[in-house]
PASE-852056 format. One record per atom (N, C-alpha, C): residue number from 0; residue in one letter; atom name; x negated, y, z negated. Coordinates in nm, 4 decimals, always signed. Layout:
BEGIN
   seq   type   atom         px         py         pz
   NUM      A     CA          X          Y          Z
...
***
This chain:
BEGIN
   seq   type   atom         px         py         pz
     0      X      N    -6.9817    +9.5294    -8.6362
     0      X     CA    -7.1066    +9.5663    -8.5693
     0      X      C    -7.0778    +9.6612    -8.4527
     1      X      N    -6.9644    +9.6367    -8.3813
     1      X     CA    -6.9315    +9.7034    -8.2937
     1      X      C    -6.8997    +9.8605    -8.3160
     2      X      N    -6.8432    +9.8863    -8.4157
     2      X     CA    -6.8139    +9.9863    -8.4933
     2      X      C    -6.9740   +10.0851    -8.5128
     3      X      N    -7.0669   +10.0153    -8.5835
     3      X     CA    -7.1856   +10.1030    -8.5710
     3      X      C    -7.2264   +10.1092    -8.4999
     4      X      N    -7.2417   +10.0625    -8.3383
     4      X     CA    -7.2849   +10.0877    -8.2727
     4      X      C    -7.2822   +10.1801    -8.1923
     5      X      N    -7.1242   +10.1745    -8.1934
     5      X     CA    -7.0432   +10.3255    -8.1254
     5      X      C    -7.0922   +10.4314    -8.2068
     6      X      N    -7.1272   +10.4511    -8.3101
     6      X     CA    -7.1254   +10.5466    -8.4254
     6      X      C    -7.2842   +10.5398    -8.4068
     7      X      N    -7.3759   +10.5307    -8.4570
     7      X     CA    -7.5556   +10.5390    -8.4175
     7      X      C    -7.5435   +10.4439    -8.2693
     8      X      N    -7.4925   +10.4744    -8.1827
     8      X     CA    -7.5847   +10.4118    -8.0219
     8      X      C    -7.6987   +10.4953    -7.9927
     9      X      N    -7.7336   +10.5518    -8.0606
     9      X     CA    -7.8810   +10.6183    -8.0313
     9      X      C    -7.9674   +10.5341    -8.0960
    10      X      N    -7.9375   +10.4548    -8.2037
    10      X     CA    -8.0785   +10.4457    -8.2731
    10      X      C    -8.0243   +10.2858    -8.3117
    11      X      N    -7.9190   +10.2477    -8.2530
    11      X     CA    -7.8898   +10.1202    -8.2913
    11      X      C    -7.9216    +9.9766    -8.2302
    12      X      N    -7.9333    +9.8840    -8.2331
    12      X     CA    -8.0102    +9.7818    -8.2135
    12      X      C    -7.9791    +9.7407    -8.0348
    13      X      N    -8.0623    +9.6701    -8.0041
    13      X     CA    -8.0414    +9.6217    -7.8307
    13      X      C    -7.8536    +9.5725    -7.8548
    14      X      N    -7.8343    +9.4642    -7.9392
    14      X     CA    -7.7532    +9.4042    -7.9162
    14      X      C    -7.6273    +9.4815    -7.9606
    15      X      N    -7.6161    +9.6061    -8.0017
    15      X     CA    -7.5071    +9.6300    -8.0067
    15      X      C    -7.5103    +9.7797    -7.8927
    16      X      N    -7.5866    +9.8369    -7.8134
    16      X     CA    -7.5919    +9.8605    -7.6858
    16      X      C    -7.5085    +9.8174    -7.6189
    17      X      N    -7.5543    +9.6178    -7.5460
    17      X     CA    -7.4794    +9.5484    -7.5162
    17      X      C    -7.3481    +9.5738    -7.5264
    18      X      N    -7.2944    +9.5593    -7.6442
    18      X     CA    -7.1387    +9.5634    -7.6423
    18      X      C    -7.1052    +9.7165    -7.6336
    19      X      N    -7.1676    +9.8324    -7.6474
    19      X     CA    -7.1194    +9.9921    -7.5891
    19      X      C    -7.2203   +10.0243    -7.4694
    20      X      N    -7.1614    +9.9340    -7.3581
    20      X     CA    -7.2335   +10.0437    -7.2295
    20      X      C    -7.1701   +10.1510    -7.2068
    21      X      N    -7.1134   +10.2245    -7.2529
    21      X     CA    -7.0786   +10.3784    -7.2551
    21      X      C    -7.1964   +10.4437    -7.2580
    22      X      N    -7.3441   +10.3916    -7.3749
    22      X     CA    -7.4429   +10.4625    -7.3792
    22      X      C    -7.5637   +10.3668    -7.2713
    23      X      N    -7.5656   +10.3457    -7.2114
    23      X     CA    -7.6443   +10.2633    -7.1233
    23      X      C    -7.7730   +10.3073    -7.0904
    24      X      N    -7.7403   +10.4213    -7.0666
    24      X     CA    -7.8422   +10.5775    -7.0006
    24      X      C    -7.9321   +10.5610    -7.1250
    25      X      N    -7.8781   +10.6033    -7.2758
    25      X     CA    -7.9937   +10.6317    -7.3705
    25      X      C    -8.0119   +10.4967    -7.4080
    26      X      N    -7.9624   +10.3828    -7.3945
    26      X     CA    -8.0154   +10.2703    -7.4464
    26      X      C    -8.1413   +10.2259    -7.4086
    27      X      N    -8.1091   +10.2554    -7.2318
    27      X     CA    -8.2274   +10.2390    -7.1699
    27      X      C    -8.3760   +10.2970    -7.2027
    28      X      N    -8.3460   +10.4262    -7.3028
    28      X     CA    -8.4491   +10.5086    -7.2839
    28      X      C    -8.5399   +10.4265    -7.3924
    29      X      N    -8.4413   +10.4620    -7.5322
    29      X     CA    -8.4816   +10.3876    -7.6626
    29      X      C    -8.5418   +10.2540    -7.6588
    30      X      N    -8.4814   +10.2033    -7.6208
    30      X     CA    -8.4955   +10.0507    -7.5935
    30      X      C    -8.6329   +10.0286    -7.5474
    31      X      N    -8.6794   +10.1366    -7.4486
    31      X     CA    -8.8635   +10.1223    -7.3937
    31      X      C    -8.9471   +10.0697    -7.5083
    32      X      N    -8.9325   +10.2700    -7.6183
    32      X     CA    -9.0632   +10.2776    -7.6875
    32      X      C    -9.0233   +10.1789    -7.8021
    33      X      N    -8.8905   +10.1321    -7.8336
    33      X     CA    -8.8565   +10.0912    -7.9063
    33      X      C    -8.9373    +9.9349    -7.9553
    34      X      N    -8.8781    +9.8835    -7.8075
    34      X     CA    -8.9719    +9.7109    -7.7952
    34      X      C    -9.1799    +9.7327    -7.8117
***
């Protein structure tokens, strides 16, 4: 899981965000319209 997350952290689920805060910035964004 960790693996796709690094690989789609744009479009990939809250919980694997979590484990890549490298993308934190766009998680945050997605994560809005997303929920």
């Amino acid at each position: 899981e960790n693996m796709v997350g690094h690989k789609l952290g744009e479009f990939s689920p809250t919980r694997l965000f979590r484990g890549h805060t490298g993308r934190r910035d766009k998680a945050a964004v997605v994560k809005g319209p997303q929920r």
